[in-house]
N, C-alpha and C positions, 0 to 999 in steps of 0.2 A: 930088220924092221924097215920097211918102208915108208918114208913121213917122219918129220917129226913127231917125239912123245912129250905129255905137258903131263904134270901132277899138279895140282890144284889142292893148296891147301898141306903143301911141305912143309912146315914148319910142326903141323901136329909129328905124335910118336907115327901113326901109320905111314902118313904120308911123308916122312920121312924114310924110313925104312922103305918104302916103295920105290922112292928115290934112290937109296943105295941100289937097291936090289936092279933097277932097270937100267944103275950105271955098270953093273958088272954083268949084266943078262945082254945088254947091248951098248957095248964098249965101241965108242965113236960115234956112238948116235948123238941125233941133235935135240938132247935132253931139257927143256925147261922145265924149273922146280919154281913155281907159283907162291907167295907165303904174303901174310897179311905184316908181318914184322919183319924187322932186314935179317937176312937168311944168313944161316953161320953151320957151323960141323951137323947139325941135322938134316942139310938137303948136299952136302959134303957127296963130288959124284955127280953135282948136274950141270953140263955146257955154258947154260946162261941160268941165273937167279933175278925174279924179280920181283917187285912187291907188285900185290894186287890185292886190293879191295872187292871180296867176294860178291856181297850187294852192291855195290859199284856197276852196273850196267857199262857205264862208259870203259869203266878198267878191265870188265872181262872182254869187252869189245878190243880194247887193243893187245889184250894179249892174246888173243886167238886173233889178231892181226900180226903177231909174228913168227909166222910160219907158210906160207904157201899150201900144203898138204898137211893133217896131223894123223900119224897112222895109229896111233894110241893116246887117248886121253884120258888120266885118271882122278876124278872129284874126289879128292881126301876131307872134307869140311864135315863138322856135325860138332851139337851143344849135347849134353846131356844137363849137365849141373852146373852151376857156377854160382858167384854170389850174390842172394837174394831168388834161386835158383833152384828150385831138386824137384825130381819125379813127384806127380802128384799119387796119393795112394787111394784119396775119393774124388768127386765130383765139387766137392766143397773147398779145395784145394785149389781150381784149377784159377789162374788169373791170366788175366787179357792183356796184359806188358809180357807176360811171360811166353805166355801160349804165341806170340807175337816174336818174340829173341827166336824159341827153340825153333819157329817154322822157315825165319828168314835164312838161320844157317842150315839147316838140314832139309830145307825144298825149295826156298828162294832161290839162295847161292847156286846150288847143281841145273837149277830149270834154266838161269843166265847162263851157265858155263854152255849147257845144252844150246841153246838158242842163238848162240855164237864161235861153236866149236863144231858139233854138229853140220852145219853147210860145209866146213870148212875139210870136212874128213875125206884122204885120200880116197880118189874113184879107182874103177876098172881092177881093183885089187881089197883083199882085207882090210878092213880098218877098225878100230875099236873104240866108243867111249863108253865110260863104264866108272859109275857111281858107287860111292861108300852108302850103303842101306844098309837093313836090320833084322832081323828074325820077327822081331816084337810087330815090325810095320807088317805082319801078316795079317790081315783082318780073319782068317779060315784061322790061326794056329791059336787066338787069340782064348787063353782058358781061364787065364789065372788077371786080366782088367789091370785097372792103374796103368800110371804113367803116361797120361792122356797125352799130353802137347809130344812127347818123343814118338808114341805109336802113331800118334796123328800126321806127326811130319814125316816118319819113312812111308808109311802107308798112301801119302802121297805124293813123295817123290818114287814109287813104283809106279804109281800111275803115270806121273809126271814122261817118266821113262819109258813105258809101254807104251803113250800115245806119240812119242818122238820116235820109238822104232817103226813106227806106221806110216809116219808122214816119210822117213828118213828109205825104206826100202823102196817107196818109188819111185826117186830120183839119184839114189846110191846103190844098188843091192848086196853089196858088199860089206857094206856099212853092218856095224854089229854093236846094239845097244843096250848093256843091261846094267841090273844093279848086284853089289857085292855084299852078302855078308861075312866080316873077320871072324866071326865068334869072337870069345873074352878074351882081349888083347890087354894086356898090361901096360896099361896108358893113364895119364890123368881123368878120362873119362870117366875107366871103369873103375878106378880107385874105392869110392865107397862104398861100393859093391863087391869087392871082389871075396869076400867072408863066405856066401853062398852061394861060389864056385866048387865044383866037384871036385875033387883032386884029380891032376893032370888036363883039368878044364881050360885051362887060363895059358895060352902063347902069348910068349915074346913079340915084337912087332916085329922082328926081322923074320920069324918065323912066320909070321900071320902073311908076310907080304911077298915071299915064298909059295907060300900055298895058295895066295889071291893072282899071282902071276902063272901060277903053272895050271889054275882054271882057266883065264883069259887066252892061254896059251890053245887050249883046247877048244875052245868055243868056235863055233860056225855062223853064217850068217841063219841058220836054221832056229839059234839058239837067240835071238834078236829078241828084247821087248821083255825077259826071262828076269829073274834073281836069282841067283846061286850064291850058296855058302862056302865058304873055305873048304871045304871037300869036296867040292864039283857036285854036291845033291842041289836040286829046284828047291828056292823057297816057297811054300805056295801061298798064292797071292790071295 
């Protein structure tokens, strides 16, 4: 790996797991694990730990000020539910504090990570950064409605993402930006959900962050501006 790699957002199950995985996929690299709380055995495996405030402008600014080059960046962040919190199922549902929480972490947080991580990605070689999205942020796959503020916020952190791989290939070419989907990872997220999971639907996060490293592994700058899921298929946008 050339450059530093930052995870944004280790202290979640993914982004944790991400963080093991990228300590043992690239053993001696210069690993930052990003976490909004003081980081402990869940980013276990990264060079330096630091806290950072995701909506914090000024706190993603310094921490994409420490590195010189980043050859991989990975935005682990996103709400589904919390309390006072859940998917809406109509239109009558949706509130404006709410729809407000879900967008900050799920398109706020990643567009600042982008907009100061982004300049900063190694030149004249690969580089990668590369966003936690969603299947659901598909506007095209969209059949089954609900869940306004979460489809709302990946659906725009792809765009978010597709118009930074535009600006980003004409002053890096190298440069490789897109968004990830886990599928149903076994996290606090997807907890109250996971009843109508299929069987064998649902990985583990070490597993999920496996299958999101060995896509990222393959990717080219061809593939720039793109969503892919845990199995290397395009999401379509």
């Amino acid at each position: 790996m050339d450059g530093a790699i930052a995870v944004i957002g280790a202290g979640g199950a993914i982004g944790g797991a991400l963080t093991r995985a990228l300590a043992g996929r690239y053993p001696g690299a210069a690993l930052h694990a990003f976490a909004r709380r003081v980081p402990g055995s869940p980013v276990a495996g990264a060079a330096h730990h630091s806290l950072a405030d995701y909506v914090d402008e000024d706190a993603m600014a310094r921490a994409a000020g420490m590195a010189e080059a980043w050859g991989l960046v990975i935005v682990a962040t996103g709400i589904l539910h919390g309390p006072g919190l859940r998917p809406e199922k109509a239109l009558r549902d949706i509130s404006g504090p709410a729809l407000a929480r879900v967008l900050a972490a799920n398109t706020v947080a990643p567009a600042l990570a982008a907009k100061h991580f982004v300049p900063r990605l190694a030149r004249g070689r690969r580089a990668v950064f590369a966003a936690l999205s969603a299947r659901v942020g598909s506007i095209s796959d969209n059949r089954l409605g609900g869940w306004y503020a979460y489809r709302a916020s990946k659906a725009a952190l792809n765009m978010v993402l597709k118009t930074a791989s535009i600006e980003a290939a004409r002053r890096n070419p190298g440069a490789i930006i897109v968004g990830l989907h886990p599928g149903t990872v076994d996290s606090p997220l997807s907890r109250p959900f996971q009843g109508a999971v299929p069987d064998g639907g649902l990985r583990t996060p070490d597993a999920a962050a496996a299958a999101l490293l060995d896509v990222l592994d393959g990717l080219t700058p061809a593939d720039t501006g793109r969503c892919f899921a845990w199995d290397g298929q395009e999401v379509p946008p």
